[in-house]
C-alpha positions, 0 to 999 in steps of 0.5 A: 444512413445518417442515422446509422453514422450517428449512432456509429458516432455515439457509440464510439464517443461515449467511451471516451465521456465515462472514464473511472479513476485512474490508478495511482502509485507509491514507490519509496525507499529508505536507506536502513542503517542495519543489515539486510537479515535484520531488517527482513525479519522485521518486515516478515514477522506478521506483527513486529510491525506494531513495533516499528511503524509509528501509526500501528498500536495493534495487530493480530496475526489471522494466519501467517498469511493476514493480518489486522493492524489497528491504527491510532485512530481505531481504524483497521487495515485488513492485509493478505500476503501474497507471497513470501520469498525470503530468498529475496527478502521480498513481500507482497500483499493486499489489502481485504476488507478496507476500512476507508478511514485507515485508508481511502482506497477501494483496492490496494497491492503493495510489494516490499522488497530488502536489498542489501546496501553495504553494511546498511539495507534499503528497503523499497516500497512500492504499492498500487491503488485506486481512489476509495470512490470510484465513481467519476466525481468522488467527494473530497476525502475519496479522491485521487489526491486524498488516496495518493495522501494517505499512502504516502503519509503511510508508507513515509510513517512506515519507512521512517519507523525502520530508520530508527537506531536497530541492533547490529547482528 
């Protein structure tokens, strides 16, 4: 009977021991000194991003539903749309194939949404992750904290790059 308890026990403990990487999350916004169908097409347009986000010097449009973006550094980050809704001025996507030196992550779903604020627009960024080692001690670089680093810094760079001065229409 001792024996039964005990491996009862082991089997209800050992769960609690092996744990895998927890998920963590961006949610920026910004407020975009330009009207909201202005900025909705910046953001639906699969490569105007070239144009705006200071990290991308390339992208390549696979299908209006992904997209490659080369980054400075020559990395590539692969993106698939999930859903368009222009009535909403909403986005949201994932990242394919992940280069961990664009991003060390191992899955990725992100959401941009416009909404209007006045005469201005804020832009909200929301994206989902997890680490790009999964295991329970990642290496330093493929860990929560460099992950979390790195798409903020992302997103930060992204939002940043629409605040710059745009054409009123």
């Amino acid at each position: 009977m001792k024996k039964i308890y005990a491996l009862i026990l082991m089997a209800v403990a050992t769960p609690a021991i092996a744990h895998g990487p927890t998920p963590q999350k961006t949610d920026q916004s910004a407020l975009i000194g330009a009207a909201p169908d202005v900025v909705w097409k910046l953001l639906s347009e699969p490569c105007a991003i070239k144009d705006w986000h200071p990290d991308v010097v390339g992208c390549e449009s696979i299908t209006p539903l992904k997209r490659t973006l080369v980054l400075k550094n020559g990395s590539k980050i692969n993106e698939e749309i999930d859903e368009i809704l222009p009535s909403e001025m909403s986005i949201s996507y994932r990242l394919g194939d992940i280069d961990i030196k664009a991003l060390p992550v191992s899955s990725l779903t992100g959401r941009l949404k416009v909404t209007a604020d006045g005469t201005s627009s804020k832009v909200v960024w929301v994206a989902r992750y997890y680490r790009a080692d999964t295991t329970n001690e990642p290496p330093k670089g493929l860990d929560d904290e460099s992950a979390l680093n790195a798409v903020n810094a992302y997103v930060k760079a992204a939002l940043v790059g629409l605040e710059k001065p745009m054409p009123k229409k």
